[in-house]
Every structure is written in structure tokens, then in C-alpha cells.
C-alpha positions as CSV (number, residue, x, y, z in Angstrom):
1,X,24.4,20.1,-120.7
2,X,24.7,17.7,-123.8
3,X,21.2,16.7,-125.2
4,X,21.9,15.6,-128.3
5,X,24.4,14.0,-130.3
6,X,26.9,16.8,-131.9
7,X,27.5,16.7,-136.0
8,X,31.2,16.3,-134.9
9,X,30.6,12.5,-133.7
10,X,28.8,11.0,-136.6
11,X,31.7,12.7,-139.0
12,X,34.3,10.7,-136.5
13,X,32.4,7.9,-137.1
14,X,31.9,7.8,-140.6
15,X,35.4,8.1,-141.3
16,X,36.8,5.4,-139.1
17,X,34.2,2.9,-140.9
18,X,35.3,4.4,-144.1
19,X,39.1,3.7,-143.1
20,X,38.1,0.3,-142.2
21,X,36.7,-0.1,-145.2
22,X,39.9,0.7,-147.4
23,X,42.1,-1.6,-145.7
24,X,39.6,-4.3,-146.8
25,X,39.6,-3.5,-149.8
26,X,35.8,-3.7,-150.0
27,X,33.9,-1.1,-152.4
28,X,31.3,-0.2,-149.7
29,X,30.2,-0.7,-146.2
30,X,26.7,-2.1,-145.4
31,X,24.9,-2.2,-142.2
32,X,21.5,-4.1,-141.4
33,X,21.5,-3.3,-137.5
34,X,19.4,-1.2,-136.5
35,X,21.6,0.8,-133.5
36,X,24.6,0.6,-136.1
37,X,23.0,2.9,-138.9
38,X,21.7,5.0,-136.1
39,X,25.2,5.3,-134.6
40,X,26.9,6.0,-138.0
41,X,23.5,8.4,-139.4
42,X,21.8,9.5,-136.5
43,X,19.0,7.1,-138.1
44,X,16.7,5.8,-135.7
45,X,14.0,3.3,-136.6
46,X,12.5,-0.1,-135.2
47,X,13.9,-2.9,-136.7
48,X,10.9,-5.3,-138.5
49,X,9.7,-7.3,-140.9
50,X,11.1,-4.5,-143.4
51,X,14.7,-4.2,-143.8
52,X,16.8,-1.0,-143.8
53,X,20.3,-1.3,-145.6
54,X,22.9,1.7,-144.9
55,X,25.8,1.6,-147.3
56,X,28.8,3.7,-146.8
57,X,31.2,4.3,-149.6
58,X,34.3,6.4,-150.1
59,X,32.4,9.8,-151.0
60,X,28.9,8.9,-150.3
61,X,26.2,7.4,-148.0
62,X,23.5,5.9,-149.1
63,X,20.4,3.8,-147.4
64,X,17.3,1.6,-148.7
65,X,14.2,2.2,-146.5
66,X,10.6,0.6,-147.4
67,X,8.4,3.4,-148.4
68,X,7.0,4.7,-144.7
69,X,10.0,5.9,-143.8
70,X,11.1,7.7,-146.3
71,X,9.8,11.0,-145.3
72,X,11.7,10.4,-142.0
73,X,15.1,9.5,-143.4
74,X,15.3,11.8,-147.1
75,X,15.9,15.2,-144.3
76,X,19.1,13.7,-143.0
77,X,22.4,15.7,-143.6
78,X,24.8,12.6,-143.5
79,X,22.8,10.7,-145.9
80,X,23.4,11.6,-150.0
81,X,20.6,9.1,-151.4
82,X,17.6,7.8,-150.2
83,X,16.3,4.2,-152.6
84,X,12.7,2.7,-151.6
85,X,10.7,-0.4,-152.0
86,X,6.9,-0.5,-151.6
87,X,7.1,-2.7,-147.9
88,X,8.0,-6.6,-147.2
89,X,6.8,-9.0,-148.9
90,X,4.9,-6.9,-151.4
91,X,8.7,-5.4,-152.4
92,X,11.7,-6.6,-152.9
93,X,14.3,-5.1,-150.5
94,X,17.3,-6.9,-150.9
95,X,17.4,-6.3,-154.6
96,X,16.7,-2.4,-154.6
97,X,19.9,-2.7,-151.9
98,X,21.7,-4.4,-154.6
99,X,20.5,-1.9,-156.8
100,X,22.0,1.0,-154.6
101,X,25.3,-0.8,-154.2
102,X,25.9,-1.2,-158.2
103,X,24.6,2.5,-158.2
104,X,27.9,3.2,-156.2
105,X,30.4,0.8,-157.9
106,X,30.0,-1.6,-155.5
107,X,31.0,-5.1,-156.1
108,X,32.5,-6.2,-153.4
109,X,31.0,-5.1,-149.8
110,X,32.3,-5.5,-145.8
111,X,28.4,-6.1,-143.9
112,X,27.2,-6.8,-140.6
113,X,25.3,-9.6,-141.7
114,X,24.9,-11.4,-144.8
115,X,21.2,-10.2,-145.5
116,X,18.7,-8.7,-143.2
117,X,18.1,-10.4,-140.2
118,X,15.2,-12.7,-139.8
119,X,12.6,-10.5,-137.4
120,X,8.9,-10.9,-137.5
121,X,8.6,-13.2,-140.0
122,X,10.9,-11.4,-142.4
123,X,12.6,-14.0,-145.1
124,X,14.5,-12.8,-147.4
125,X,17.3,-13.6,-149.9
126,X,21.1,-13.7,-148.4
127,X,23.3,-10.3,-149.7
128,X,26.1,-12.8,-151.0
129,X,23.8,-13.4,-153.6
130,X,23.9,-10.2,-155.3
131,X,27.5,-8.8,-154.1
132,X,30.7,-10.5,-152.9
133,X,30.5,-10.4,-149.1
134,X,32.7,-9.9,-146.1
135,X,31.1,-9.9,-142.5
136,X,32.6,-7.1,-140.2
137,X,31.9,-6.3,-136.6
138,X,33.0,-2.7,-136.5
139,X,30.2,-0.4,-135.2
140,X,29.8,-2.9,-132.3
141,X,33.1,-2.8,-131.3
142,X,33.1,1.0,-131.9
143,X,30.9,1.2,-129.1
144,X,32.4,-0.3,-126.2
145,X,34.1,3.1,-125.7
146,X,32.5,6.2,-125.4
147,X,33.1,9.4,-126.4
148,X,33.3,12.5,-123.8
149,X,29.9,13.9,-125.9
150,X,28.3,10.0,-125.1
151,X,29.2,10.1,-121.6
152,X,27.4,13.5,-121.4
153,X,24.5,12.1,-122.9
154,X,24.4,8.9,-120.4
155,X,24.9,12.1,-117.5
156,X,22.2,13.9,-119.0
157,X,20.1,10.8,-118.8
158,X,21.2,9.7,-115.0
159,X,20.1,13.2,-114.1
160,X,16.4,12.3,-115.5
161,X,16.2,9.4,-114.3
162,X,17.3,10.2,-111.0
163,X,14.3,12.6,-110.7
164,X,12.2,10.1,-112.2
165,X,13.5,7.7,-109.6
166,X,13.0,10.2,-106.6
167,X,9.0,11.0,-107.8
168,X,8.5,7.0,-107.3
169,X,9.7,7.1,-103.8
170,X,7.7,10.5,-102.7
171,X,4.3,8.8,-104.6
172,X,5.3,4.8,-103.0
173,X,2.5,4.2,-100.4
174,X,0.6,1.4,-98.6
175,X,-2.6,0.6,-100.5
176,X,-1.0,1.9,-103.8
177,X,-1.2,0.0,-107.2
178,X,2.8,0.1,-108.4
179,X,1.6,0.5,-112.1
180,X,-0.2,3.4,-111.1
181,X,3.1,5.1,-109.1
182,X,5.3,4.0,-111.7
183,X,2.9,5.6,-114.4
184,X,2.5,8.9,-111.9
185,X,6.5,9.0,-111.6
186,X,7.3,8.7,-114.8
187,X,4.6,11.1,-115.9
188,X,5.9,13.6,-113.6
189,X,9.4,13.3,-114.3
190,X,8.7,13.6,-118.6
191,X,7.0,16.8,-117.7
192,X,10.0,18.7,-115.9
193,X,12.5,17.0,-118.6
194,X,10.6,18.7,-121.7
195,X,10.1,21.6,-119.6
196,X,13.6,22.2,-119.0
197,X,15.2,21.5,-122.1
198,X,12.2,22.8,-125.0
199,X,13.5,22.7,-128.2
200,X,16.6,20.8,-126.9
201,X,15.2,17.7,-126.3
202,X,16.0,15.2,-129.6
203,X,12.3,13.4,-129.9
204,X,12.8,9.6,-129.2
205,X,9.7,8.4,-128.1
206,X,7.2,6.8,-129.8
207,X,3.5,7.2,-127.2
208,X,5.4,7.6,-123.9
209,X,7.7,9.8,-122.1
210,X,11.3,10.2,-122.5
211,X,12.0,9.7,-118.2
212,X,10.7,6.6,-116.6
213,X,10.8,4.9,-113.4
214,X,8.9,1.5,-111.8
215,X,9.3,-0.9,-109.7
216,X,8.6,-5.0,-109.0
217,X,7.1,-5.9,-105.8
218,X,7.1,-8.4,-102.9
219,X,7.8,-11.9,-104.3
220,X,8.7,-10.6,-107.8
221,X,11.4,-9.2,-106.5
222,X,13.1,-12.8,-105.8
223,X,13.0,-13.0,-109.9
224,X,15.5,-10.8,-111.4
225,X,12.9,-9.8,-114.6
226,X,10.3,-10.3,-112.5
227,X,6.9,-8.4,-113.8
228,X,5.0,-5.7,-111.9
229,X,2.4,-7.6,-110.3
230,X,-1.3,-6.8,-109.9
231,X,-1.4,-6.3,-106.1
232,X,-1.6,-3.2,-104.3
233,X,1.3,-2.1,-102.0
234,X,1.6,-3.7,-98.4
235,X,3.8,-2.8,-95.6
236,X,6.6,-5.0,-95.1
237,X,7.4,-4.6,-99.1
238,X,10.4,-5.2,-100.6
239,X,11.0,-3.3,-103.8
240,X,13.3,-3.5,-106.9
241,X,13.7,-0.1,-108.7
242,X,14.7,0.7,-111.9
243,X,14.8,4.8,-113.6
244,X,16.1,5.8,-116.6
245,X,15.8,8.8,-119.6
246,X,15.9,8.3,-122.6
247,X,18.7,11.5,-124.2
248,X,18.8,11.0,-127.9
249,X,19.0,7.5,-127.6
250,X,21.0,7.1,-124.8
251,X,20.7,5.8,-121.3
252,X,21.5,5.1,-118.2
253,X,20.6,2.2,-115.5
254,X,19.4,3.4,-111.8
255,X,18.2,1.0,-109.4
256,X,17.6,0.4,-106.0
257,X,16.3,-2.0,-103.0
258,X,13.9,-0.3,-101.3
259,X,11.7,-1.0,-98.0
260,X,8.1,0.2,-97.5
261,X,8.4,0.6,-93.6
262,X,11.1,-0.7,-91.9
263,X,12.9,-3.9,-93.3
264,X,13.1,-6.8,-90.7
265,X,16.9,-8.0,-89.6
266,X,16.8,-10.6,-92.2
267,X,16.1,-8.2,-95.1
268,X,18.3,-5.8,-93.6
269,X,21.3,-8.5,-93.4
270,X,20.6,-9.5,-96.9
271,X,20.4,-6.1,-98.3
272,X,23.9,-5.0,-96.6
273,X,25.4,-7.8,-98.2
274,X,24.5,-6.7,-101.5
275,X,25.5,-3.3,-101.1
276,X,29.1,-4.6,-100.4
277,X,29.2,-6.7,-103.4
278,X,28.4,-3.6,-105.5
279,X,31.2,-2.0,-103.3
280,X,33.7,-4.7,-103.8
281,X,33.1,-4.5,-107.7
282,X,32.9,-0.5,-107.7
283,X,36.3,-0.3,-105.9
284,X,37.4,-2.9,-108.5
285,X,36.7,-0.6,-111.7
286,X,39.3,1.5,-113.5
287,X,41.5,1.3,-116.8
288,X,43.2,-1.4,-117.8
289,X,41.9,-4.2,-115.6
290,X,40.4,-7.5,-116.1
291,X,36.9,-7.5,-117.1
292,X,36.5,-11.1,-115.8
293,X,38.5,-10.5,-112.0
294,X,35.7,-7.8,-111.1
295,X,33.3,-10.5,-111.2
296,X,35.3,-12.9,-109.6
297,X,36.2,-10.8,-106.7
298,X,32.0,-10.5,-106.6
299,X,31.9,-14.6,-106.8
300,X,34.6,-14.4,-104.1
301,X,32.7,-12.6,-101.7
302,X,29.5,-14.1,-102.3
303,X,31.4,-17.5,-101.4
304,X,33.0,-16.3,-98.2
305,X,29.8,-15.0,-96.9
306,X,28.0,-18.7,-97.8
307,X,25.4,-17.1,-100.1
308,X,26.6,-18.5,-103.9
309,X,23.7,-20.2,-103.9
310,X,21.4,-17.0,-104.2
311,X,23.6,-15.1,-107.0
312,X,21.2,-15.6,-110.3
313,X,23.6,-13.4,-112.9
314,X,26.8,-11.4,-113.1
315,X,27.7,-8.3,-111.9
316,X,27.1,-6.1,-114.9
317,X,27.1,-4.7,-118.5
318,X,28.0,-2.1,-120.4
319,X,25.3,0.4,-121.3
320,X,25.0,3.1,-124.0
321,X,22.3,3.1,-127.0
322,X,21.5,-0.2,-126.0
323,X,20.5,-1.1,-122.5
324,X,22.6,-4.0,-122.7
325,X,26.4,-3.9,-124.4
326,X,29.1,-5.7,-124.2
327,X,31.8,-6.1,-122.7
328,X,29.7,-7.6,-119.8
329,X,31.5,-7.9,-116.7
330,X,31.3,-11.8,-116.3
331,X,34.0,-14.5,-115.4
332,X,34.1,-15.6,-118.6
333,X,34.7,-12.6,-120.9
334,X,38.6,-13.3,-120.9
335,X,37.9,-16.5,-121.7
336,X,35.5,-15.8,-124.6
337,X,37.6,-12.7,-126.0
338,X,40.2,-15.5,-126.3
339,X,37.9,-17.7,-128.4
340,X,37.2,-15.0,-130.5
341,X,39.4,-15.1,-133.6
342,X,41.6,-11.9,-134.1
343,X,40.3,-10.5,-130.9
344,X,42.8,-8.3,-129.9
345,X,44.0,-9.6,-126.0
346,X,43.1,-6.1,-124.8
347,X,39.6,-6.3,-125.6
348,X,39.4,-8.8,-122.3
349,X,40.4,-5.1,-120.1
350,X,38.1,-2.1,-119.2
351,X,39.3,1.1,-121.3
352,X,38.5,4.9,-121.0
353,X,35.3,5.4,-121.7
354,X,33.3,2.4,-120.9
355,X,30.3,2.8,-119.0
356,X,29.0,-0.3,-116.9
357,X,26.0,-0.8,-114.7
358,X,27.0,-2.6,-111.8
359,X,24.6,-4.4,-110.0
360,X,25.3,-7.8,-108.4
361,X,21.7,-8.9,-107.0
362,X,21.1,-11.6,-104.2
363,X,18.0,-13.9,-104.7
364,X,16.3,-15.8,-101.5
365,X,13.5,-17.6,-102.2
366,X,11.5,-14.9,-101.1
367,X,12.9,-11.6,-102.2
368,X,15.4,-10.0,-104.3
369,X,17.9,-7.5,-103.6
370,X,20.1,-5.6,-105.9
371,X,21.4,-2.4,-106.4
372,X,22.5,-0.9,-110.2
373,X,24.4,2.5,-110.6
374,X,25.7,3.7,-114.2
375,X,29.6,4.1,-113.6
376,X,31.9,5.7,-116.3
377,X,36.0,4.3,-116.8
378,X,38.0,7.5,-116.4
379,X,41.7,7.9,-117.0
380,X,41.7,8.0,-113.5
381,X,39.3,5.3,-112.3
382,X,35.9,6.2,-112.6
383,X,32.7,8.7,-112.4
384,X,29.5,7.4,-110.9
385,X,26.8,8.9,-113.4
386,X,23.8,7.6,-111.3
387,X,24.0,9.5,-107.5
388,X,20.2,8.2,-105.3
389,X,21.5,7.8,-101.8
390,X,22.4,3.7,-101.5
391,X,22.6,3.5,-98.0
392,X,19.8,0.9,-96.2
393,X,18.3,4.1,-94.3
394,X,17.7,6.8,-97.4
395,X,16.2,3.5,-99.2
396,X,13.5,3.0,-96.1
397,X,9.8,4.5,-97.3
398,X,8.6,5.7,-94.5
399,X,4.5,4.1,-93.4
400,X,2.2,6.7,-91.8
């Protein structure tokens, strides 16, 4: 049972950056993402109107905060130096970076971005202006594949979020409110999870619990980000699930299309055709091939059976400390890996250690249907991380 992220990774980490970095010839490494310096650092904040800067040099790591969080950052092992400004605009962040970089001999740095990015209301002076800068895109690609100790993570959280997901189908009821059930799922579901693993569980929540599970309802459903609406529950409902945990940043995707009594032949027809789409691109999976045909055979399918028309997105993403990563399983990623200068041709091809929610959706104009399970690329195919029942029947709530 992995809950957290082992000191091993972060070392990994640090030194393929800092190899990177040498064949640049750049002095440093800077990072203004947020999920970067937390992959690299184990750092996690919420990226705002203040900037954080992470610089990585040969020997030593340092990072500018604004003042609240240094308490939170000046305890971590992987970071040598901790420099503060006051807050935005009051401060000046940018310069006490530049500050930090001369500090370490830096003149000449490989970044993420040429100053910090521009989120709520934040406006700021360009890094180029203190430094000689070269943009890099290496903790992103970094990502893509995952480590065994991240896949264990994404398990861990496809175990909670399983529960979480199984609470909202034992508390789904006619004459419910689905904010209430969601809230009473995911509730439930935090409780075993920090019961189970005490001292093991890596706080990452900020006012909620670290397992969750809701739902959209009725017409909703027939928009993909549809909202949880304000009516109670009515028999007949369709439903559009989604359960995750959140395992030291980490997560995985569950969903499902679920029936609150028994579906009617049209629903029924619709939601069997889903469930073979997600078939069709499960069976597709596996090392080494095309990103782009595992949609396509989707797109194919979804043609033959005369229902294009109601396919609103592609069939999936990659998933990790975002909920959304590339490479996304689209019929154009081998076209835009191959508009992407330098991209290497192989980057357009799963690889061991991906991990993709797949979840082709069908949208009529009066429900939705769709179906999302967290699958891992394995040197021999795949794992399924996510395990609720799919089948039309173990998705049926039954009305008493």
C-alpha cells in the first residue's frame, strides 16, 4: 500500500532535471508551475496572484515564496534555501527570484515560462529581463510516464474512490437531493480512508475530504460538465458518476451510467453502445501504439452504429497529479506531436507507464451516457486501476 510519494522519486527527479540542465548549458533550472515544483520538491501550493519560483542548480535547490508560505515550505528536505517577498503587489517577486538566481551564479537559466504566469490579476515583469532565458518543457513531459511508486498511488486512490463511489449508490434514492448523497458518500468514504491509513495519509486537502464521489442528474447528464442540479431524485433517472481520492496528490477517474429503477429500452440501447465503445478502445490499449488510432477505432464505431452525431469529446486523457494530462487520446495527437518542433515521433505512441481514463460518452438530446475507468500501460498491455462492476445490470438502483 503506497500512500505517499517515496524520497527515492523526488531524488530521480531532481537529477534528470539537473542532467537536462547541463546539456543546456544553462546555470540553473526555474520552474513557475505549480504541479512542476511539486513534482520535483514535494511542494504543494495553489497557484495565485503570488508567484512561487523553484530554481534547481547543480548542488542546490532553492525557491522564492511570498511570505505566507514560508513556514510551509522552510521544513522541506529537498529544498537548501528558502528567499521571501512581503505578497503581490506590495513585493516585488520577480526581483527577489532574480536575487536567488545571482545568489547561485546564475546568469543564464532554462524556465517553464518566461515570468510567472498571469493568474488572478497577477502582472508582473518578464524573467528575461533579469537573466538570459531558455524555455524548457521538461517536468511536463516527465510526466506522461509513471513510475511503479505513481501507479501505486493512482491504485491507492482507485481503491478510495471506489468506496466512495459504492456509498453513492447504497445512499442514491427517489426523493433524495444528489448534493446531499454526494456530500453523505463522500463524507462517509473520507472517514474509513483516514481511519485506515492514520498517520499514513499525506494531508492534501484544504476544508474537505480526501475521497469524493457525486453525480449529475436527469437532463444534465446530456451535458458532459453538466452541474448537479437542484432537483430531488425521480425514478426514471439517468445518472453520470464520478469518484475519486485524492493520495498525495494523486488521482484516479471512476465513473459510471447509472439507472434509478429500471432504464427503458432506449436508455438501455444507448447505454450498451457506450459500454462497447469503452470496450473497443480498452482492447485497443497497450505499448507502443498509436495514441490517435484508439480514438479513431472509437470514431469508427460510433459511425457504423449511425450515432457520430451524439459523440461531444474524445475518448480520454492521461491522468496523474493533474486530472487532466496529456498525451490525450484524440485523432489528432499524431498530428499535433508532429507539429511540435523536436518532438520526438515516439511521443505520438502509448509507453509503459501511462495511465489514461477512458471514457467515450454518447450525448442525445436528453441524456448522457458514459463510462470512465483509470487504466495503466503495462509491458504487457494494461492494468485496470478502477474495478465498479460496468455491466447495465450492477449499474441499475434498485426503487422500493
Amino acid at each position: 500500500m503506497q500512500t505517499r510519494v517515496p524520497e527515492s522519486e523526488f531524488a530521480d527527479r531532481l537529477e534528470a532535471v539537473r542532467k537536462r540542465i547541463a546539456d543546456t548549458g544553462a546555470d540553473a533550472g526555474v520552474w513557475f508551475g505549480a504541479t512542476s515544483i511539486e513534482y520535483l520538491t514535494g511542494f504543494g501550493h495553489i497557484q495565485t496572484e503570488r508567484p512561487v519560483v523553484l530554481a534547481v542548480a547543480a548542488d542546490r535547490v532553492e525557491i522564492t515564496v511570498p511570505r505566507l508560505e514560508v513556514e510551509r515550505v522552510e521544513t522541506n528536505p529537498r529544498i537548501d534555501a528558502v528567499h521571501h517577498y512581503f505578497d503581490y503587489p506590495g513585493g516585488a517577486p520577480i526581483e527577489v527570484a532574480a536575487e536567488m538566481l545571482s545568489g547561485l551564479g546564475a546568469d543564464s537559466v532554462a524556465t517553464d515560462a518566461d515570468g510567472a504566469p498571469g493568474v488572478m490579476g497577477y502582472e508582473g515583469p518578464k524573467l528575461s529581463e533579469f537573466v538570459e532565458v531558455e524555455t524548457q518543457s521538461w517536468v511536463d513531459r516527465m510526466r506522461w510516464a509513471k513510475s511503479d511508486a505513481e501507479i501505486d498511488l493512482i491504485r491507492e486512490s482507485a481503491r478510495w474512490g471506489n468506496l466512495a463511489h459504492r456509498y453513492l449508490a447504497d445512499y442514491t434514492e427517489v426523493g433524495a437531493h444528489p448534493a446531499t448523497v454526494s456530500q453523505r458518500a463522500s463524507m462517509e468514504a473520507s472517514r474509513a480512508m483516514l481511519d485506515t491509513l492514520g498517520d499514513e495519509y499525506v494531508p492534501r486537502t484544504r476544508a474537505d475530504g480526501p475521497a469524493m464521489a457525486g453525480y449529475i442528474t436527469g437532463e444534465q447528464t446530456a451535458l458532459p460538465h453538466g452541474h448537479t442540479a437542484n432537483r430531488r431524485l425521480q425514478e426514471g433517472d439517468v445518472l453520470v458518476t464520478g469518484a475519486s481520492a485524492n493520495v498525495d496528490g494523486y488521482h484516479s477517474e471512476l465513473e459510471r451510467t447509472m439507472f434509478l429503477g429500471d432504464p427503458t429500452d432506449e436508455q438501455a440501447h444507448y447505454f450498451e453502445l457506450m459500454l462497447e465503445a469503452q470496450t473497443i478502445a480498452i482492447d485497443a490499449l497497450g505499448p507502443g501504439v498509436s495514441i490517435s488510432d484508439v480514438d479513431e477505432q472509437v470514431s469508427d464505431y460510433f459511425e457504423e452504429q449511425g450515432v457520430s452525431d451524439l459523440a461531444q469529446h474524445h475518448v480520454g486523457h492521461n491522468i496523474g497529479l493533474g486530472g487532466h494530462e496529456p498525451p490525450y487520446i484524440d485523432r489528432g495527437w499524431t498530428v499535433h506531436c508532429e507539429e511540435q518542433e523536436g518532438r520526438d515521433p515516439a511521443d505520438a505512441e502509448m509507453e509503459v507507464g501511462h495511465v489514461y481514463t477512458i471514457e467515450p460518452g454518447i450525448y442525445t438530446d436528453e441524456y448522457g451516457y458514459r463510462h470512465s475507468d483509470t487504466i495503466a500501460i503495462t509491458e504487457d498491455g494494461v492494468e485496470w486501476l478502477t474495478y465498479f462492476p460496468r455491466d447495465l445490470e450492477s449499474n441499475i438502483i434498485d426503487v422500493e
